[in-house]
C-alpha positions in Angstrom: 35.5 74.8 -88.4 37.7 76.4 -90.8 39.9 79.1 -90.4 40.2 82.2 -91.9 43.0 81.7 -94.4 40.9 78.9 -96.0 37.7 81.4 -96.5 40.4 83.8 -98.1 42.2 81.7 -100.0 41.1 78.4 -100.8 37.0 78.5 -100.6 37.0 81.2 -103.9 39.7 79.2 -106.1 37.7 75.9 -105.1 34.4 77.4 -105.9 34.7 79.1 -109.0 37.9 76.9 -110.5 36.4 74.7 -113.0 39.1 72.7 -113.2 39.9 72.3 -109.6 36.0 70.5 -109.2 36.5 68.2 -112.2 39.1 66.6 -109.8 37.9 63.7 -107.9 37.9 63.6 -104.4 40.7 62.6 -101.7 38.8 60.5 -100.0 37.3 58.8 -102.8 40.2 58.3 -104.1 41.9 56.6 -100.9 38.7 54.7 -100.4 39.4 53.4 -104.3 43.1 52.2 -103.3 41.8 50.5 -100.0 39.4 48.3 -102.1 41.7 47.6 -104.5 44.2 46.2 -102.0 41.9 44.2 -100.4 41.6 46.3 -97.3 45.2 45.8 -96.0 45.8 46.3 -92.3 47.9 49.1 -93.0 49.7 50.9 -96.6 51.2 53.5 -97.4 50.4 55.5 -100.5 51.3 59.0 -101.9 48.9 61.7 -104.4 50.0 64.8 -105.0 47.2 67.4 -104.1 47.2 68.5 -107.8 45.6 65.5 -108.5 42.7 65.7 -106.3 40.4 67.7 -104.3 41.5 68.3 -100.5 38.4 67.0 -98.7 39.9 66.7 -96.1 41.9 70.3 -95.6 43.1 71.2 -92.4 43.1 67.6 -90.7 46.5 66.4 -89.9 45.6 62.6 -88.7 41.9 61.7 -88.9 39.4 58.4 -88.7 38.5 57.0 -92.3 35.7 54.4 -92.8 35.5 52.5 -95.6 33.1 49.6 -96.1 32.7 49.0 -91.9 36.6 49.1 -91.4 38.1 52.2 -89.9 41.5 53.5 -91.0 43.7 56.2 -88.9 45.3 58.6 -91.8 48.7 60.4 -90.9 48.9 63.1 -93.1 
């Protein structure tokens, strides 16, 4: 569930930001890099949130699927 600060701060600058929603998604963007390394057993890679949307706000380490294969992201 998310917290407070992120109904105060970050839900009304993602909602009504135009810009902000043009960006594409984290994890789309991750999945993306996966594929196109061939689904490596483990990388490293770096975007700067001003780049993307934060899907996945608030999660310090989480499960990622992509195409059957589960990754374990370290944020």
């Amino acid at each position: 569930m998310p917290s407070l600060i992120y109904y105060i701060f970050c839900w009304p600058y993602r909602t009504f930001n135009f810009a902000y929603r043009a960006r594409p998604k984290g994890s789309d963007v991750l999945a993306a890099y996966i594929r196109k390394r061939n689904y490596p057993s483990w990388t490293s890679y770096f975007i700067a949130y001003r780049e993307i949307q934060d899907d996945h706000f608030g999660n310090k380490h989480f499960n990622f699927t992509v195409d059957g294969r589960n990754y374990h992201i370290l944020r």
